[in-house]
C-alpha positions in Angstrom: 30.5 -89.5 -58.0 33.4 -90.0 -60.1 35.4 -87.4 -58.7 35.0 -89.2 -55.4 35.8 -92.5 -56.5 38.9 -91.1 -58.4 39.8 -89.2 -54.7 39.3 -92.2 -53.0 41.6 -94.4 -55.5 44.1 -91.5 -55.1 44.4 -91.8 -51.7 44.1 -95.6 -51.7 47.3 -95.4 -54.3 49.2 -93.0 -52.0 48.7 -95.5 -49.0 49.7 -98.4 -50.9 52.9 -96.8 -52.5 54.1 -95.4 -49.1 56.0 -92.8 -48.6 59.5 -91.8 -46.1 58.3 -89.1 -44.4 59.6 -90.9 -41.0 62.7 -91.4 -42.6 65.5 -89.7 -41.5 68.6 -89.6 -43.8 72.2 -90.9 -42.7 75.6 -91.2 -44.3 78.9 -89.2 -44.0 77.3 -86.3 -46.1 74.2 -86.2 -43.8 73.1 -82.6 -41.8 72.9 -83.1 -38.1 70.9 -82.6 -37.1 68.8 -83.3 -40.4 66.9 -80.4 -41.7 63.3 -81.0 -42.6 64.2 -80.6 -46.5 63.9 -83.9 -48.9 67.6 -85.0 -48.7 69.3 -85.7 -51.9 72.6 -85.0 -50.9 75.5 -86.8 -52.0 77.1 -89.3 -49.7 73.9 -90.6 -47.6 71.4 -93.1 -47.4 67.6 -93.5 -46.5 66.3 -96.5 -44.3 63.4 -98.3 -47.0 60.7 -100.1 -44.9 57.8 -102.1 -46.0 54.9 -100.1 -46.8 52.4 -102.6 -45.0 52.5 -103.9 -41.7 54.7 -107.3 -41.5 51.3 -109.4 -40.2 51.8 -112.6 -38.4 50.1 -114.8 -35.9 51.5 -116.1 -32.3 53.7 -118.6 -33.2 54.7 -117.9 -36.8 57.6 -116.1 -38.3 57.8 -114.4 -41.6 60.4 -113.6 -43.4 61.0 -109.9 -44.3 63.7 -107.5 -45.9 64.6 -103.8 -45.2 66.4 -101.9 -47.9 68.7 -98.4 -48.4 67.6 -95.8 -50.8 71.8 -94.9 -51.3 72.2 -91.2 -53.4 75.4 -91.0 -55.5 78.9 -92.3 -53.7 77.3 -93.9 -50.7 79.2 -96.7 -50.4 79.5 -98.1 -46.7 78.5 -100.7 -44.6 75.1 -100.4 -43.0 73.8 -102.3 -39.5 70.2 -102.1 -38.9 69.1 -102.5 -34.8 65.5 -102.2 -33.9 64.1 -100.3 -30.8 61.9 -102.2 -28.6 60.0 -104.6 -29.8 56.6 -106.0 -28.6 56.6 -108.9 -25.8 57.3 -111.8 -27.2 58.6 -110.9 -30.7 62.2 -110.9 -32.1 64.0 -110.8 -35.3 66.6 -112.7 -36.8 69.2 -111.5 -36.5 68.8 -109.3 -34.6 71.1 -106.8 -36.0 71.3 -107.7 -40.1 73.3 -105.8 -42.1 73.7 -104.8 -45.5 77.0 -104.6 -47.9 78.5 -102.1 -49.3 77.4 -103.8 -52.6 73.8 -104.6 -51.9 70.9 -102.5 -51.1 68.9 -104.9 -48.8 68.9 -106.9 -45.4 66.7 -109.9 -45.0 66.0 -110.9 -41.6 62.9 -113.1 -39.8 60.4 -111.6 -37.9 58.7 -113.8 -35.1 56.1 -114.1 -32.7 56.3 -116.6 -29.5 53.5 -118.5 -28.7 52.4 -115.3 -25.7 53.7 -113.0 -28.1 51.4 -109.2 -27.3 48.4 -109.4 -29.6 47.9 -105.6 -31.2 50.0 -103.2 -33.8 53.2 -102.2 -33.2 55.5 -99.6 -34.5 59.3 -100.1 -34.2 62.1 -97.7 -35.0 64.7 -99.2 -37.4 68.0 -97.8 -37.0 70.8 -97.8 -39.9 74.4 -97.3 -38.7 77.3 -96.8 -41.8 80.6 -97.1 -41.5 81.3 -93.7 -41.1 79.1 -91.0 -40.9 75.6 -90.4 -39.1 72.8 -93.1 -38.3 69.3 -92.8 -40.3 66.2 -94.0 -39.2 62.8 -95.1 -40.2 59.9 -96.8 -38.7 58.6 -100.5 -39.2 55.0 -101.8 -38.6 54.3 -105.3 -37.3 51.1 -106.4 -36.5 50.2 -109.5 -34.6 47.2 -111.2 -33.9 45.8 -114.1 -31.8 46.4 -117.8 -33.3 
């Protein structure tokens, strides 16, 4: 029994922590295309999304950041887009970006009034200055009022 409570607190831990594995690294040292190795490289950056699902109800907002994970002399410009988001849901604005001296964008997602009700998944998309896009998935979850 305690092995499968300590398994199951494992697992919980894992889920809770997060990990990148959707993460694709960018930067002007990035490979592409990007090999399926943990990137470390110098020069390049990796997309940080929230672990959880951003939750909100039709009509609210909620703010919400997005930060890099930078390796040694990354030091560019980074705009995030979004792919398509669910009916009725936008962020603001819409294309944040981060400075070459911070790590992190803060933006507002919302949901109209009709926004879709259900969980959505939404590529994030980092473009430096120089050197190739990364990208990472965000979840945002919206339910009925």
């Amino acid at each position: 029994m305690k092995t499968l409570i300590t398994a199951v607190a494992s697992i919980a831990l894992l889920g809770l922590i997060g990990c990148d594995h959707n993460s694709q690294p960018g930067g002007p040292g990035a490979k592409t295309p990007p090999d399926k190795t943990p990137s470390h490289a110098d020069n390049t950056f990796k997309i940080d999304t929230p672990n959880m699902a951003v939750s909100l109800k039709q009509g609210e907002s909620k703010p919400t950041s997005i930060s890099l994970k930078k390796q040694h002399n990354f030091d560019e410009d980074v705009t995030l887009s979004f792919g398509t988001l669910p009916q009725g849901v936008t962020i603001d604005p819409a294309s944040p970006a981060i400075k070459h001296g911070s790590d992190e964008a803060k933006f507002t997602v919302k949901a109209a009034d009709d926004a879709a009700i259900g969980d959505f998944t939404v590529q994030v998309t980092g473009t430096p200055t120089h050197g190739a896009a990364a990208s990472n998935t965000m979840k945002i979850s919206v339910s009925k009022k």
